[in-house]
Backbone as ProteinMPNN parsed JSONL, in Angstrom:
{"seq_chain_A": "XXXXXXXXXXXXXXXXXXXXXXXXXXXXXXXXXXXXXXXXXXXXXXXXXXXXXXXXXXXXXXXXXXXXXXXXXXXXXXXXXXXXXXXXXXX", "coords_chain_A": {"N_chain_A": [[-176.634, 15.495, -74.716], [-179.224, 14.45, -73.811], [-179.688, 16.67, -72.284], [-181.633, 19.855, -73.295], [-182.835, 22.422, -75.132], [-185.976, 22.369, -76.324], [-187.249, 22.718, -79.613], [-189.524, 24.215, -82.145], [-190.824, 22.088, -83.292], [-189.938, 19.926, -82.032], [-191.544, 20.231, -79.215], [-194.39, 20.741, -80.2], [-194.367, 17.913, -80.683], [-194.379, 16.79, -78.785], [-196.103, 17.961, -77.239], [-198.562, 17.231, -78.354], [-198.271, 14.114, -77.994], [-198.618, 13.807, -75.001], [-201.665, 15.024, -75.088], [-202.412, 12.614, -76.325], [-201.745, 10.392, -75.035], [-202.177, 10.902, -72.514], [-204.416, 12.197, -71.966], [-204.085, 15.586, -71.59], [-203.856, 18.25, -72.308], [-201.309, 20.957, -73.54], [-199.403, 20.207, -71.753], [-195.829, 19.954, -71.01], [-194.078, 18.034, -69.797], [-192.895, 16.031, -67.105], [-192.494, 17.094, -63.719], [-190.265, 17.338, -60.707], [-188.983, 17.402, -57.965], [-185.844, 16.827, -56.168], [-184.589, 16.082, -52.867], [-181.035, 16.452, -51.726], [-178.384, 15.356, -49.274], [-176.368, 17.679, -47.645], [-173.576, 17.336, -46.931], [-171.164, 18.469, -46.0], [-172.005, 21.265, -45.25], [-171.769, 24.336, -44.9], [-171.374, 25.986, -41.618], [-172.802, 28.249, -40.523], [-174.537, 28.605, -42.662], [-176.377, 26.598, -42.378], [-178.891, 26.567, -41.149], [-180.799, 27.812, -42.758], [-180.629, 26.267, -45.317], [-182.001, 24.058, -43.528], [-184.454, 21.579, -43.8], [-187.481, 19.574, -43.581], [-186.274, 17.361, -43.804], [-183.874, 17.191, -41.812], [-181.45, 18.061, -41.712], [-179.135, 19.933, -43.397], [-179.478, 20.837, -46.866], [-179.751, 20.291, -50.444], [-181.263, 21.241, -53.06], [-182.339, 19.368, -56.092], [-184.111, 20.324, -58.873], [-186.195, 19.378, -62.0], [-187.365, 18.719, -65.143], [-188.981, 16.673, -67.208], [-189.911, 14.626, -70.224], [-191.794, 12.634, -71.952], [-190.081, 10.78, -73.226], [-187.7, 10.742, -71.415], [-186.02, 13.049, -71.904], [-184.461, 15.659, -70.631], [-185.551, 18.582, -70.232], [-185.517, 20.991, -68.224], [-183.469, 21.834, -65.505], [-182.269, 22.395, -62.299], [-180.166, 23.21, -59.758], [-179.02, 23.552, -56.22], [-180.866, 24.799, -54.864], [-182.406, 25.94, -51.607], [-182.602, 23.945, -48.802], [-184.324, 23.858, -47.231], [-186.955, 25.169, -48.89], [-189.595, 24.03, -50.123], [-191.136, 22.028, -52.629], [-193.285, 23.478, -54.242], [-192.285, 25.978, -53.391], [-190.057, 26.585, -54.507], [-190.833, 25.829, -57.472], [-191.974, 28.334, -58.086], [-189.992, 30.588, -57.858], [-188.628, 29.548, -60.223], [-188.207, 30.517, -63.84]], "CA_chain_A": [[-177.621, 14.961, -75.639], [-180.306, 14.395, -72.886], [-180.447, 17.778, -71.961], [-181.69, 20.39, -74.491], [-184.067, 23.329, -75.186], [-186.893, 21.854, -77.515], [-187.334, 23.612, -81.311], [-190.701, 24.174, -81.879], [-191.426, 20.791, -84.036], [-189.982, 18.453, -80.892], [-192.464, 21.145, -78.596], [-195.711, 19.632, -80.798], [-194.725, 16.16, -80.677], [-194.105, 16.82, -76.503], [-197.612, 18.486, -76.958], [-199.573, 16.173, -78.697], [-197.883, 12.99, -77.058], [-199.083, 14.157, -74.039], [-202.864, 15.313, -74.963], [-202.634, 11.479, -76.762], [-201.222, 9.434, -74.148], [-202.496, 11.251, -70.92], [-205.613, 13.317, -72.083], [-203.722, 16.02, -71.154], [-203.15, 18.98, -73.285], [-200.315, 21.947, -73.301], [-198.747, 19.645, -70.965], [-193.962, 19.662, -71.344], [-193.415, 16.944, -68.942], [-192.779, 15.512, -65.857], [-191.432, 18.202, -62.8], [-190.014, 16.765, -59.607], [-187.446, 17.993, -57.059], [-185.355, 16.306, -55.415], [-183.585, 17.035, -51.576], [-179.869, 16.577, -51.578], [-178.146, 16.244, -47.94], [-175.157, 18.42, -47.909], [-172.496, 16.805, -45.777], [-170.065, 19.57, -45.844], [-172.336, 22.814, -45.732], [-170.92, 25.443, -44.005], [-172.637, 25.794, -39.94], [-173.431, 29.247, -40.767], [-175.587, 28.075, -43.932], [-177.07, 25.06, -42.13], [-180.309, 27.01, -40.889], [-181.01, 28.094, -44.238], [-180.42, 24.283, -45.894], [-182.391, 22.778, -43.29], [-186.113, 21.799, -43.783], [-187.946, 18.214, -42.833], [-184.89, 16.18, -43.582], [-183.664, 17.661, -40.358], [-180.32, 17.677, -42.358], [-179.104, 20.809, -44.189], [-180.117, 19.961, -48.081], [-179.918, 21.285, -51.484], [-182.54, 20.721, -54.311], [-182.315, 19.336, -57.56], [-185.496, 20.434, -59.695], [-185.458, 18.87, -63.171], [-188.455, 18.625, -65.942], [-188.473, 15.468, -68.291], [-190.815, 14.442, -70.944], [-192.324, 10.798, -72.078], [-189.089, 9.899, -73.515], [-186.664, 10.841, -70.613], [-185.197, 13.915, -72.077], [-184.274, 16.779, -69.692], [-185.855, 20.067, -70.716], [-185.271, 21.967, -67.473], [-182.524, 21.208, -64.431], [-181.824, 23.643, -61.688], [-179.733, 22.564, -58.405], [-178.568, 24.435, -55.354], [-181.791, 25.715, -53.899], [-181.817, 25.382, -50.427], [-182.934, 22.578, -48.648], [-185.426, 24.845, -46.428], [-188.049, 25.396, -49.893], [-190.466, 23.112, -50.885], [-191.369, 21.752, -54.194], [-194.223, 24.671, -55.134], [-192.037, 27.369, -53.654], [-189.042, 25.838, -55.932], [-191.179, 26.39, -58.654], [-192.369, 29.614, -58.235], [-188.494, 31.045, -58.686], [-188.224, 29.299, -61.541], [-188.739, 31.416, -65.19]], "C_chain_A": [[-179.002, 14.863, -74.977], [-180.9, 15.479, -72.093], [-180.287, 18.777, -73.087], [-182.552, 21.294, -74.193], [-184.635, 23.086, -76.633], [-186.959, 23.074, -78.063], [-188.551, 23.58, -81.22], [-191.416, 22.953, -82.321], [-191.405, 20.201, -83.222], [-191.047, 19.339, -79.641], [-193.949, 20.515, -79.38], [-195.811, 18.642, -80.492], [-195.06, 16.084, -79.632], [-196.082, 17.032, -76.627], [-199.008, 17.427, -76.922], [-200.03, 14.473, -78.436], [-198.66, 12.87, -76.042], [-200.852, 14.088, -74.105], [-203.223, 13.957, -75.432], [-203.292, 10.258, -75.621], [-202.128, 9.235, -72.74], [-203.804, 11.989, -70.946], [-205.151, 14.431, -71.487], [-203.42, 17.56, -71.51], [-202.281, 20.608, -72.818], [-199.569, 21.17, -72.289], [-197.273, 19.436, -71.326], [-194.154, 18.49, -71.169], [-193.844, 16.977, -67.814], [-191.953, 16.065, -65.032], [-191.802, 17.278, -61.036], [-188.248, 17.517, -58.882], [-187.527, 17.07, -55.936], [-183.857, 16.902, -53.854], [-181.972, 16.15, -51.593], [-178.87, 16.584, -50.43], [-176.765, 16.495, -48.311], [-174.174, 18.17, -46.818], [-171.427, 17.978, -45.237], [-170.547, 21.029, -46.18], [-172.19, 23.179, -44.227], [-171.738, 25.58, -42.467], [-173.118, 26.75, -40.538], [-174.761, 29.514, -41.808], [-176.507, 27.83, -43.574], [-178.431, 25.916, -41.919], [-181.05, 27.235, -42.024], [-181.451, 26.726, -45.247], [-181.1, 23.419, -45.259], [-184.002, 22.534, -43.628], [-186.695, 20.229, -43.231], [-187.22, 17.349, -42.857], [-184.118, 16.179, -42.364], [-181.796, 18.164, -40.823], [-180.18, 18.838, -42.884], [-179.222, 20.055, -46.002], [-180.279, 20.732, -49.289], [-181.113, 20.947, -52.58], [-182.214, 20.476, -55.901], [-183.91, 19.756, -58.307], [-185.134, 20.195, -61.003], [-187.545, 18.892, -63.902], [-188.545, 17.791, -67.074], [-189.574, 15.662, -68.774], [-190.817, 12.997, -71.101], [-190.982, 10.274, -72.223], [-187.699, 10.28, -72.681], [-185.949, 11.785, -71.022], [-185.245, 15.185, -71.256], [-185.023, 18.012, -70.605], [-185.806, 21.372, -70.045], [-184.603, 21.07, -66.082], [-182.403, 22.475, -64.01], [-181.266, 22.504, -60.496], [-179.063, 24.24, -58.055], [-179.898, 25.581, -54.649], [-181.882, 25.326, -52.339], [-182.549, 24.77, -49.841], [-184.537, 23.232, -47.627], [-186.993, 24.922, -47.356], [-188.232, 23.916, -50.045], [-190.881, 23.18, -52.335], [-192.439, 23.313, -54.757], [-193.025, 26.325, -54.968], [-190.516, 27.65, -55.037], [-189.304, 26.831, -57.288], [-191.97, 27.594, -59.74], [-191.064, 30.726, -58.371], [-188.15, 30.574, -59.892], [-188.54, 30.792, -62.664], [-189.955, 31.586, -65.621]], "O_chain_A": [[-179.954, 15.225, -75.668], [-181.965, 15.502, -71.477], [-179.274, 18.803, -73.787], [-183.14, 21.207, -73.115], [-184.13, 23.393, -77.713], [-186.83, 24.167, -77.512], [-188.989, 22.952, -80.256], [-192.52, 22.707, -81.835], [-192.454, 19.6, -82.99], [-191.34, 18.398, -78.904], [-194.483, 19.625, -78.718], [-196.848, 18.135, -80.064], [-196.015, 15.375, -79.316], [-196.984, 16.337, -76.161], [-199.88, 17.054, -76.137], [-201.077, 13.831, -78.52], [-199.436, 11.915, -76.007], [-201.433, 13.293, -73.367], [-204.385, 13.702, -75.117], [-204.342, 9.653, -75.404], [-202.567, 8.256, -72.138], [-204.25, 12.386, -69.87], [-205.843, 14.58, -70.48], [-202.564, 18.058, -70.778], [-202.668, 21.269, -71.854], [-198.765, 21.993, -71.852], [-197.241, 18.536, -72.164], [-194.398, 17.742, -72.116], [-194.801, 17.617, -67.378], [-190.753, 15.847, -65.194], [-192.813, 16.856, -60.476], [-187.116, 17.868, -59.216], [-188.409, 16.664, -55.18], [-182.853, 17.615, -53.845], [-182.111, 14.942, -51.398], [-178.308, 17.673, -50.311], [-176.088, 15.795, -49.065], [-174.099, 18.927, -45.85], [-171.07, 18.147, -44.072], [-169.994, 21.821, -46.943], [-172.355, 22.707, -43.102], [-172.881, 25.125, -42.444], [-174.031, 26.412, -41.291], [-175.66, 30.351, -41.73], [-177.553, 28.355, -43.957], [-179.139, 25.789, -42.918], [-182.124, 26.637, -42.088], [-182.552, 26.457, -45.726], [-181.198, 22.266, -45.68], [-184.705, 23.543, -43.679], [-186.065, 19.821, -42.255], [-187.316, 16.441, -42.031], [-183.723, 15.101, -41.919], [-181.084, 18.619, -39.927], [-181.328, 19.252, -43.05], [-179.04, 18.854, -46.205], [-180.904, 21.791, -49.237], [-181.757, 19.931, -52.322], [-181.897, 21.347, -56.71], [-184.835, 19.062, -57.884], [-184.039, 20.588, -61.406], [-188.584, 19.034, -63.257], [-188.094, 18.318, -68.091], [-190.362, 16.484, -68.306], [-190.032, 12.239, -70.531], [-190.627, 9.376, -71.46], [-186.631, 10.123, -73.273], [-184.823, 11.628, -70.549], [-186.332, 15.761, -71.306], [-184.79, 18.067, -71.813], [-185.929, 22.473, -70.582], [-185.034, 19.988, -65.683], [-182.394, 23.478, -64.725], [-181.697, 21.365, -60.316], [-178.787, 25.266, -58.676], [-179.823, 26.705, -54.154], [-181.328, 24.286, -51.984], [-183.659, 24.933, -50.348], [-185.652, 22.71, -47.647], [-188.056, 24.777, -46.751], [-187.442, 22.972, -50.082], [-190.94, 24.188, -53.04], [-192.069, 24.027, -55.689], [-192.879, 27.269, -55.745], [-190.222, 28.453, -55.921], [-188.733, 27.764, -57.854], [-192.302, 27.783, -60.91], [-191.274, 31.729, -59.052], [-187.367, 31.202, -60.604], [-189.005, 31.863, -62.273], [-190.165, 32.272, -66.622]]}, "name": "protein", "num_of_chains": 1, "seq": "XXXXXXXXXXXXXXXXXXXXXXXXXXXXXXXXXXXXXXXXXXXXXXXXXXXXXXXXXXXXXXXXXXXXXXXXXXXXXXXXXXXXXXXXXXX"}
C-alpha cells in the first residue's frame, strides 16, 4: 500500500504540494540512501562493499513524498558508492 507507482492525478497533487509547501516546483519527493553493514558478506566481496563505514555495506536508496509514500526503493548496491553515484544508475 505504501509503495506504488503514482497515476498521473496523485503525480499533480505530488507536484503542486510541493511547488505549495516548499516553493519548489517539478519536485517527486524526498531521496536518501541509506548504508547497510553486511555481517555475513562473502571475504571475496568485502573490497567491493567497503567504503567509509570501514565495514563492507549495502545501500538502501528509497524516494518518498510529503505524505510518506514510497515511490522508488532500490537495495543491494554496494557499500563502496556514494549517494550521487547511487543515483546516477538509477532510471
Amino acid at each position: 500500500e505504501y509503495l506504488k507507482q503514482p497515476n498521473s492525478v496523485e503525480l499533480k497533487q505530488i507536484f503542486e504540494l510541493h511547488k505549495t509547501k516548499h516553493k519548489f516546483p517539478g519536485m517527486l519527493g524526498c531521496l536518501d540512501c541509506c548504508h547497510c553493514v553486511w555481517k555475513n558478506c562473502p571475504k571475496a566481496w568485502a573490497g567491493n562493499f567497503k567504503g567509509k563505514e570501514k565495514k563492507p555495506t549495502v545501500v538502501i536508496e528509497a524516494i518518498n513524498d510529503y505524505n510518506l509514500y514510497f515511490w522508488h526503493v532500490t537495495f543491494g548496491h554496494p557499500g563502496s558508492l556514494n549517494d550521487l553515484s547511487i543515483l546516477d544508475l538509477g532510471p
